[in-house]
C-alpha positions as CSV (number, residue, x, y, z in Angstrom):
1,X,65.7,99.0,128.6
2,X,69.0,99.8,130.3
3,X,72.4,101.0,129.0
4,X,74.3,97.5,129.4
5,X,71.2,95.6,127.3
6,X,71.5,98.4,124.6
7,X,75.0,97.9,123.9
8,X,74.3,94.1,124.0
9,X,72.0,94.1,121.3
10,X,74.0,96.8,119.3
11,X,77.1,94.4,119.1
12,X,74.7,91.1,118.4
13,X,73.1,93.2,115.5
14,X,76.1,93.2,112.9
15,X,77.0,90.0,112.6
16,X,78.3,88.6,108.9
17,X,80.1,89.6,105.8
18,X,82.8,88.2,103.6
19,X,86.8,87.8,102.2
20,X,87.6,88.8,98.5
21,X,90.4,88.7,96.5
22,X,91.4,91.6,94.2
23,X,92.7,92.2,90.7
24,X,96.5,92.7,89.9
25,X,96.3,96.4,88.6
26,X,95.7,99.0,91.4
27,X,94.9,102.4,91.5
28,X,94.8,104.4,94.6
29,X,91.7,104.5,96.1
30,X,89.6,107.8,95.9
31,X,89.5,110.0,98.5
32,X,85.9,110.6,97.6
33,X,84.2,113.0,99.9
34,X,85.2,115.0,103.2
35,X,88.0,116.5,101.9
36,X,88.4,118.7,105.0
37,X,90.1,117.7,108.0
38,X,88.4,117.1,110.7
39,X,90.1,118.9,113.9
40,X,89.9,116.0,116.4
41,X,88.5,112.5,115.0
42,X,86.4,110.3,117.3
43,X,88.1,107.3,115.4
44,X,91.3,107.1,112.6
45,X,91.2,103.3,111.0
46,X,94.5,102.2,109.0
47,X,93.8,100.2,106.4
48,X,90.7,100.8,104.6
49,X,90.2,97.3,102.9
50,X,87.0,94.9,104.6
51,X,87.7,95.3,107.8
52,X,88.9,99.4,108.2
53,X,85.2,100.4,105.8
54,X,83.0,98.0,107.7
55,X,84.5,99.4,111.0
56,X,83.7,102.7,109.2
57,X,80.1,101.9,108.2
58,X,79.7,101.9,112.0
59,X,81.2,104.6,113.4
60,X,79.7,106.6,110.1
61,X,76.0,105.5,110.9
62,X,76.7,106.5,114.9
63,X,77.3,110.3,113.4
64,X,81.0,109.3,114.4
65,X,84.0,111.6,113.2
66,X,86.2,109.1,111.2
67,X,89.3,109.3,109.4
68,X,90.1,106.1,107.3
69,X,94.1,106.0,106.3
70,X,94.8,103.6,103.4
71,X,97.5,102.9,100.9
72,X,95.2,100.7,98.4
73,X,97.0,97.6,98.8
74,X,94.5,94.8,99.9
75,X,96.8,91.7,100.8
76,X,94.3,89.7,98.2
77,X,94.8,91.8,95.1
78,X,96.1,89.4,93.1
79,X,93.2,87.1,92.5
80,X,90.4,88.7,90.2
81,X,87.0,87.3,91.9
82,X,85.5,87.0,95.4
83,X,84.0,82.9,96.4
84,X,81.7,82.8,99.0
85,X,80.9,86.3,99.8
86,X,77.2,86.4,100.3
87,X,75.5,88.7,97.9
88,X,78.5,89.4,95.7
89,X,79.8,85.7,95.0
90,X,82.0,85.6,91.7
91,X,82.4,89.7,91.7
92,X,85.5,91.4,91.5
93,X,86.7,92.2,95.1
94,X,87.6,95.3,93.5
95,X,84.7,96.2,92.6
96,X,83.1,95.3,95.7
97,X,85.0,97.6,97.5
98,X,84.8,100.5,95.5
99,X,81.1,100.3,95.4
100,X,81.5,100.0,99.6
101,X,83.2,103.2,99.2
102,X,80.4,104.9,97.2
103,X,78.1,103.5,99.8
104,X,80.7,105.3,102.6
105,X,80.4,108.3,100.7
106,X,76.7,109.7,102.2
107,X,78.1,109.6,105.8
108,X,79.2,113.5,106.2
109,X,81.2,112.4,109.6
110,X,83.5,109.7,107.5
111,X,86.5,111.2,105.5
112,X,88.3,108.5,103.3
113,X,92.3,109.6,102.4
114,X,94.8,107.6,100.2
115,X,98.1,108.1,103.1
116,X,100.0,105.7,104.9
117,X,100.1,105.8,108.5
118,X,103.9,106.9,109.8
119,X,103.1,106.7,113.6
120,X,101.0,106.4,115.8
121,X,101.6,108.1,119.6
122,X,100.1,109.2,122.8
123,X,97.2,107.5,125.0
124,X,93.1,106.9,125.0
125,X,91.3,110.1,124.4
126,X,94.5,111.7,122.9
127,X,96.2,109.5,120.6
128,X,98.1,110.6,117.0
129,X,98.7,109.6,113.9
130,X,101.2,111.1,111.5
131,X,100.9,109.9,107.8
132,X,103.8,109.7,105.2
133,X,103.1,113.3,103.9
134,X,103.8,115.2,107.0
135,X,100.2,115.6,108.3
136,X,99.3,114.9,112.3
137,X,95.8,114.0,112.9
138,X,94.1,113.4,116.2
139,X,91.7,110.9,117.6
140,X,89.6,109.7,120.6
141,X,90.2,106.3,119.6
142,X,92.5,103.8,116.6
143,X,91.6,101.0,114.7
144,X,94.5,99.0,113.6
145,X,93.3,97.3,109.9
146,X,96.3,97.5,107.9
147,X,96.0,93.8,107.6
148,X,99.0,91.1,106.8
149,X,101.7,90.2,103.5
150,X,102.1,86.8,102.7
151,X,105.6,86.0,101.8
152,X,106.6,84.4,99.0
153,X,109.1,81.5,98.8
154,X,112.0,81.6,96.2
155,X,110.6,79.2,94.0
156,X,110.3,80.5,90.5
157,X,106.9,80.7,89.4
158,X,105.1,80.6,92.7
159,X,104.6,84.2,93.1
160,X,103.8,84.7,89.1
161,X,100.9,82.5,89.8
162,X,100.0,83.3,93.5
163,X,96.1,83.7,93.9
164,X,95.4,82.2,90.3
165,X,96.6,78.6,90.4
166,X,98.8,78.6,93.5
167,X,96.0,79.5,96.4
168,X,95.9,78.7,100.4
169,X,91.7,78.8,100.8
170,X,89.5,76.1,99.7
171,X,86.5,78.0,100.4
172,X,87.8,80.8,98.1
173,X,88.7,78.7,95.5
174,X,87.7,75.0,95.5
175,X,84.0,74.9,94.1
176,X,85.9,76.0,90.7
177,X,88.4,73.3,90.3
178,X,86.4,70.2,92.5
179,X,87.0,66.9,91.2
180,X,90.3,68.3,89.3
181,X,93.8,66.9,90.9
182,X,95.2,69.3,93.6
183,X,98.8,69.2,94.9
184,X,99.2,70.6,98.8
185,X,102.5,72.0,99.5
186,X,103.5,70.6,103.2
187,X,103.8,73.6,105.9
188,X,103.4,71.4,109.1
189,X,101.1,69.9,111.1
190,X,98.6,72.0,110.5
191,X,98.5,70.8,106.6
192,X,97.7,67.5,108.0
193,X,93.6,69.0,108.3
194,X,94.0,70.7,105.2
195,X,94.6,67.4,103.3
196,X,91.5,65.6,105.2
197,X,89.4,68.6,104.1
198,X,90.1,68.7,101.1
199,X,88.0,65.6,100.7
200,X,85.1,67.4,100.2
201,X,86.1,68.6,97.1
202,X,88.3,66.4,95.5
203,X,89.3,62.9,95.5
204,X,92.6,63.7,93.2
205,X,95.1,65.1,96.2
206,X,99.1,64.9,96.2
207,X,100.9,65.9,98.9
208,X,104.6,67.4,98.6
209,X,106.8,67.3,101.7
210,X,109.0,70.4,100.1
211,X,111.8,69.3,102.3
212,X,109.6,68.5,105.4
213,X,109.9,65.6,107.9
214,X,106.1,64.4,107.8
215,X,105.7,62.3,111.0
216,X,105.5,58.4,110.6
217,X,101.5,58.4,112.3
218,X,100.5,61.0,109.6
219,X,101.7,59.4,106.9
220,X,100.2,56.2,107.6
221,X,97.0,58.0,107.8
222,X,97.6,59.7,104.5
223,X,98.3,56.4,102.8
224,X,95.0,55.1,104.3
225,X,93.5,58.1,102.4
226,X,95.2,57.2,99.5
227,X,96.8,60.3,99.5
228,X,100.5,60.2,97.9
229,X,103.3,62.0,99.3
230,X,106.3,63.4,97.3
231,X,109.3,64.3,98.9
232,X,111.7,66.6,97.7
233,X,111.8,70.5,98.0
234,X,109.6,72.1,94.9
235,X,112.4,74.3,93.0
236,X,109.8,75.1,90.5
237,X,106.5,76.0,89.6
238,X,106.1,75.7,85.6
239,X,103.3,76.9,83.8
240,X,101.5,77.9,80.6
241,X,99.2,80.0,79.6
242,X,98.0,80.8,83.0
243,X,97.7,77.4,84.2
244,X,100.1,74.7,86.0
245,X,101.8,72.6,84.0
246,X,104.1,70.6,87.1
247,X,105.6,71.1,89.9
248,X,109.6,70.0,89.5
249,X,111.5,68.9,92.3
250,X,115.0,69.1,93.6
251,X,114.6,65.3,92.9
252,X,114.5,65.9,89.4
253,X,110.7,64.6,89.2
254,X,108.0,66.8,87.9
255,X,104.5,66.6,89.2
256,X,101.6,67.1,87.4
257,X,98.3,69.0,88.9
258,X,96.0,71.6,88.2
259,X,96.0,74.0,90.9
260,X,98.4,73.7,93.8
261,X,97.2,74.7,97.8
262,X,100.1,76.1,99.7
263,X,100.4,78.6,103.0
264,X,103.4,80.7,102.9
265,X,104.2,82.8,106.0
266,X,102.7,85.7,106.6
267,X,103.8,89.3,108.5
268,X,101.4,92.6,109.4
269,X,101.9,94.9,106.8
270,X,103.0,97.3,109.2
271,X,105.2,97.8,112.0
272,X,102.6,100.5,113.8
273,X,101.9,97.5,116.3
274,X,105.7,97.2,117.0
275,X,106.4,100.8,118.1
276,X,103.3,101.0,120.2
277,X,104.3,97.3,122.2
278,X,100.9,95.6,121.5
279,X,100.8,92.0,122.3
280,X,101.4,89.3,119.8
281,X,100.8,85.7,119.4
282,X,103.3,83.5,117.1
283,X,101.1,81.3,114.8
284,X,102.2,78.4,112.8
285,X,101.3,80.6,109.8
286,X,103.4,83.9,111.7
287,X,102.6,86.8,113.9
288,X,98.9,87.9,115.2
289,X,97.7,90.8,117.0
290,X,96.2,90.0,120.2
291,X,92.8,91.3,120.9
292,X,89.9,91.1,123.7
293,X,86.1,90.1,123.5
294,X,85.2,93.7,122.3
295,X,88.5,93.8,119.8
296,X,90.4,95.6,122.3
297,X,94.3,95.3,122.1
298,X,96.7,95.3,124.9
299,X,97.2,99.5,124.9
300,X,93.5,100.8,126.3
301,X,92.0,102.9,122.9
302,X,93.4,101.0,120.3
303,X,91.3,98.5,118.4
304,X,92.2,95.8,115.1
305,X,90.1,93.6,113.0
306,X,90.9,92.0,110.0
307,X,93.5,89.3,108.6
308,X,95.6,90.8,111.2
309,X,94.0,89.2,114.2
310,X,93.4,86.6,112.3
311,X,95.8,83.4,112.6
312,X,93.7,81.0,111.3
313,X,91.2,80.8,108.3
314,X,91.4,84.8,107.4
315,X,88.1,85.6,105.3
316,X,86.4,88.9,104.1
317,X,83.4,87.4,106.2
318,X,85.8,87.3,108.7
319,X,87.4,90.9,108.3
320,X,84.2,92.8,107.8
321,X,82.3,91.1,110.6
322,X,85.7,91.8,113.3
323,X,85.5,95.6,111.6
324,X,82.1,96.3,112.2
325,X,82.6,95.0,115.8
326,X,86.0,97.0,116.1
327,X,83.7,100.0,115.3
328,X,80.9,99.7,117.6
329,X,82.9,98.7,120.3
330,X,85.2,101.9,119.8
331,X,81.9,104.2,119.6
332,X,80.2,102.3,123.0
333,X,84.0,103.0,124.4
334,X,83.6,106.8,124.3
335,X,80.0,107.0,126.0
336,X,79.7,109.4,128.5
């Protein structure tokens, strides 16, 4: 078989994987093994959530040199269980990862350190990457995983109960509350699919307009649905004992529901991209990275996966599947 098939069927063979969320309470995450630096990497990942270990698992099983950089601070840590995530539904994402970890942990060529990456400089073949203690290391190649932040609005009680009873996925979180009454905080068009999805799980559904102009068309069509919308901005989320009690409006009318769907903004959870000059995209939801076929961004050598390439939709299935690509196509990139 020749070279080009080979690669082919190495990228077609990792396909699949899954998007957690994570407890409140963190603790940095061990650097378990490979305590040595390694003199020049092949590879240094940032962000060593889904995405960065999967990209890992790659480049570890390809007798890679890998340095993975991360500050243990998974965007979804504030939700206790993992929906969906085949072979580990309803486990603590947590838990999940630190088992990946112990799993990472018989590679010899991958070297796992709790740092945040300061800079990143220089070209393919000779790039660095200088963390927040001082230290300079070297690689062929980057992987760019540090993932996104959502950004909470200043609504009191939105961010208290943020990835508990306040959510943005339905494939996350909907199997547990279907056939309860769901409230869908307006964002823009793009919440117009989310209510006619939401179908499929409930039958209960109240829109709020939060201050939003929803266009005449679409609210016919949401009154077809017999989908009622509130208008008003939300000024409050109240709850009790974990769980929702209303939403309260500017209006002075409070809404009950029992869980509430909403999509705040969201922006990288670094600035690495910024000082290198890598292309973006604006999304309605905020800023992506732009990447190629074979994860590539706009500066040759540098690769991302994860949430952050990710504008619509992010997932762990998602974010594991884009690592492990990220990886291999970093490895097949240094060939001779």
């Amino acid at each position: 078989m020749q070279r080009p098939a080979l690669l082919t069927l190495a990228a077609l063979s990792t396909t699949g994987l899954a998007h957690a969320q994570s407890t409140t309470k963190l603790s940095p995450p061990p650097s378990i093994h490979n305590t040595e630096p390694i003199a020049m990497n092949d590879v240094i990942i940032i962000g060593g959530s889904f995405a960065g270990l999967a990209a890992a698992l790659q480049l570890g099983r390809a007798r890679r040199k890998v340095t993975v950089l991360d500050t243990g601070l998974p965007r979804n840590r504030f939700a206790g269980h993992s929906h969906g995530l085949l072979g580990h539904d309803h486990k603590p994402p947590l838990d999940i990862l630190a088992e990946a970890r112990q799993q990472l942990a018989r590679y010899p060529t991958i070297r796992l350190v709790n740092a945040r990456a300061d800079s990143v400089s220089g070209a393919i073949d000779h790039f660095s990457v200088r963390t927040g203690e001082g230290e300079s290391l070297e690689a062929r190649r980057v992987i760019l995983s540090y993932g996104v932040a959502d950004q909470m609005p200043d609504v009191p009680g939105f961010a208290e109960r943020w990835g508990k009873s306040v959510v943005p996925c339905p494939y996350c979180d909907g199997f547990e509350v279907a056939g309860q009454h769901w409230g869908l905080v307006w964002s823009g068009p793009q919440s117009h699919q989310s209510a006619r999805l939401f179908h499929d799980w409930t039958n209960k559904l109240t829109v709020f307009a939060d201050g939003h102009e929803i266009p005449p068309e679409i609210k016919a069509d949401l009154a077809r649905r017999t989908i009622p919308v509130v208008v008003g901005r939300i000024i409050e989320i109240a709850h009790q004992k974990g769980h929702i009690t209303t939403v309260n409006l500017d209006t002075r009318r409070n809404v009950a529901v029992d869980i509430l769907f909403a999509h705040p903004r969201t922006k990288p959870s670094a600035s690495l991209h910024e000082s290198l000059g890598l292309a973006t995209q604006a999304t309605p939801g905020g800023i992506a990275l732009e990447v190629n076929e074979r994860r590539q961004t706009s500066l040759p050598g540098i690769y991302a996966a994860g949430d952050l390439t990710t504008p619509q939709l992010p997932s762990v299935t998602q974010a594991s599947s884009q690592g492990a690509m990220a990886g291999i196509f970093a490895q097949q990139s240094m060939l001779a």
